[in-house]
N, C-alpha and C positions, 0 to 999 in steps of 0.2 A: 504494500500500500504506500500512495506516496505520499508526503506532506504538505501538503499547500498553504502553510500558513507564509505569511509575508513579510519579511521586514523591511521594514522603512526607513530605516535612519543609519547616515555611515554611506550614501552613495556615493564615491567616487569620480562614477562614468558621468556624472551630469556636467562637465567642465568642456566636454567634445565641443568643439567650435559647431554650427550649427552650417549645413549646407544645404544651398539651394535647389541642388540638382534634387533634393530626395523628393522636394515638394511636386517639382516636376514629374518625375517619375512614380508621384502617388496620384497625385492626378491622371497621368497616361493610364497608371492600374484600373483606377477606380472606372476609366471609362471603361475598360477591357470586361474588367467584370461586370460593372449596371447595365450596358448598352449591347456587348457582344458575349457576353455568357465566354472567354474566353479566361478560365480560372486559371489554367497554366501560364498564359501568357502574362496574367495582372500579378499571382503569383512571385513570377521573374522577373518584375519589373519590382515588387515589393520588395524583394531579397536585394537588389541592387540601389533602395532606396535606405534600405536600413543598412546596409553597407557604406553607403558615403555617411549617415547619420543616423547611428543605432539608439537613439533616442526619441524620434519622427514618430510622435503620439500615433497623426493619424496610421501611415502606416501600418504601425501595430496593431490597430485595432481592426483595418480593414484585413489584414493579412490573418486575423482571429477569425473575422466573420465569414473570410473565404474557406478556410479549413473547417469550422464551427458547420458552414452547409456541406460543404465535405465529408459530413459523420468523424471527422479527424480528432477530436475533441479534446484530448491530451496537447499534439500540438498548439491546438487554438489557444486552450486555457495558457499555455505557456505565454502566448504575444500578450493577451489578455492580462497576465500579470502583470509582465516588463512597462504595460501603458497604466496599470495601476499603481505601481513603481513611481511613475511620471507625475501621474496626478491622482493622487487617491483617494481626495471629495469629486469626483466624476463619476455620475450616479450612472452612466451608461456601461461604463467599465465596472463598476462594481455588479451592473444588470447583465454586464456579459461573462464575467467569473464565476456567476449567481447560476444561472444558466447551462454553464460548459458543466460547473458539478453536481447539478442535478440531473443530466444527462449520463454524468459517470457515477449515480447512484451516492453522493458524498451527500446526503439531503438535510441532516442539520448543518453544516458548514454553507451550503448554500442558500439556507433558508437564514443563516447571521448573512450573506453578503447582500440579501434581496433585502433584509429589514433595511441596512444601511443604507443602499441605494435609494428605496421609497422614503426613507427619512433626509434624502435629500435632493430627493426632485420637487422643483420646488413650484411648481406647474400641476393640477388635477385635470387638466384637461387636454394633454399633450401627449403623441402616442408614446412615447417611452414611458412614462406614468401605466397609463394603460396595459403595458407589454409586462412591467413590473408587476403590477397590479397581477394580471393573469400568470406568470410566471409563482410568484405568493400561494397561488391556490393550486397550480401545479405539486409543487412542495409540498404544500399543506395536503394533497389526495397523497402523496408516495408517502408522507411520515404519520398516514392516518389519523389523521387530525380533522374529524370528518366535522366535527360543530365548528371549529373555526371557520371551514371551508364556507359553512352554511350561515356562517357570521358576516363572510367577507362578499358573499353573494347576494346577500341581502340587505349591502348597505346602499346609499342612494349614490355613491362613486359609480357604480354599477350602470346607473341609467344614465347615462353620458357617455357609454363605449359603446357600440353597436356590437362589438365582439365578444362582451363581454355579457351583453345580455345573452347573446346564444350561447356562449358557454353555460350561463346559470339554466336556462332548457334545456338544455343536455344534460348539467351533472344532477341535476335538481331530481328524476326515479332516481337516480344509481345512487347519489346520497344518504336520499333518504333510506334506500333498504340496506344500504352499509352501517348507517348508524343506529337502525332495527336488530342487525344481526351484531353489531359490536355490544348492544344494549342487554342482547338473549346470549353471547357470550361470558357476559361478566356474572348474570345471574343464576345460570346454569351449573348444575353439581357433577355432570358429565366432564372425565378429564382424560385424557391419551395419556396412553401409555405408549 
């Protein structure tokens, strides 16, 4: 298992003089990937942007999100850190660390980096809010936390996402008879052996 905690203080590498070409060449990515779906090629443009300047937030974070839809999710969380390294009140980066390890099953650690993130988004009506917001209840089904779930579904943040309402129509059977059967679990004298 590996460790993902982070530290912060004591960096070093922050003194790299800052180069222009990376910005360049995160732009050329960013079109490669939003416009031509060409992930290798924004990839190789990333690797040579975090080469002239291995500090180049965006970079980092685009080069997470291209691996991140790649199922790659180890490498991602790794850019995803070095850009929360960078700046680490950046609720996007914290929403995409949040993310990468509830995907690799680490669901209390990413449900500390999702609280941090929504504690500082500072917008209720902004899709990354929203994304966080859904991501929260994500978490909250893997770490069976099903009244929280039904807590967070039913608050009025809720009616201001479109996506957010169909998820609470979706989870809204499966909820409730999960927290039927967790309720006939606790009470029950039936025990496996």
């Amino acid at each position: 298992m590996q460790n993902y905690h982070i530290l912060l203080s004591n960096r070093t590498d922050n003194k790299i003089p800052y180069d222009l070409r990376s910005e360049v060449l995160f732009r050329e990515a960013e079109d490669c990937f939003c416009y031509f779906y060409k992930t290798k090629a924004a990839l190789k443009k990333l690797g040579k942007a975090l080469e002239y300047y291995p500090n180049h937030f965006k970079s980092l974070m685009l080069k997470g999100d291209i691996l991140f839809s790649e199922g790659n999710y180890d490498e991602a969380l790794k850019n995803y850190i070095k850009a929360l390294e960078l700046k680490p009140e950046n609720s996007k980066s914290l929403g995409s660390v949040a993310n990468c390890l509830n995907e690799l099953k680490f669901f209390k650690d990413a449900k500390m980096f999702c609280d941090k993130a929504r504690g500082l988004c500072q917008f209720e009506n902004d899709d990354l809010y929203s994304s966080l917001y859904e991501l929260q209840i994500k978490i909250s089904m893997n770490l069976k936390e099903y009244s929280k779930v039904k807590n967070l579904l039913n608050t009025r943040t809720v009616n201001t996402h479109d996506n957010l309402i169909v998820l609470k129509r979706i989870l809204s059977k499966t909820l409730n008879s999960k927290m039927e059967l967790q309720k006939r679990l606790k009470t029950t004298t039936l025990r496996a052996i």
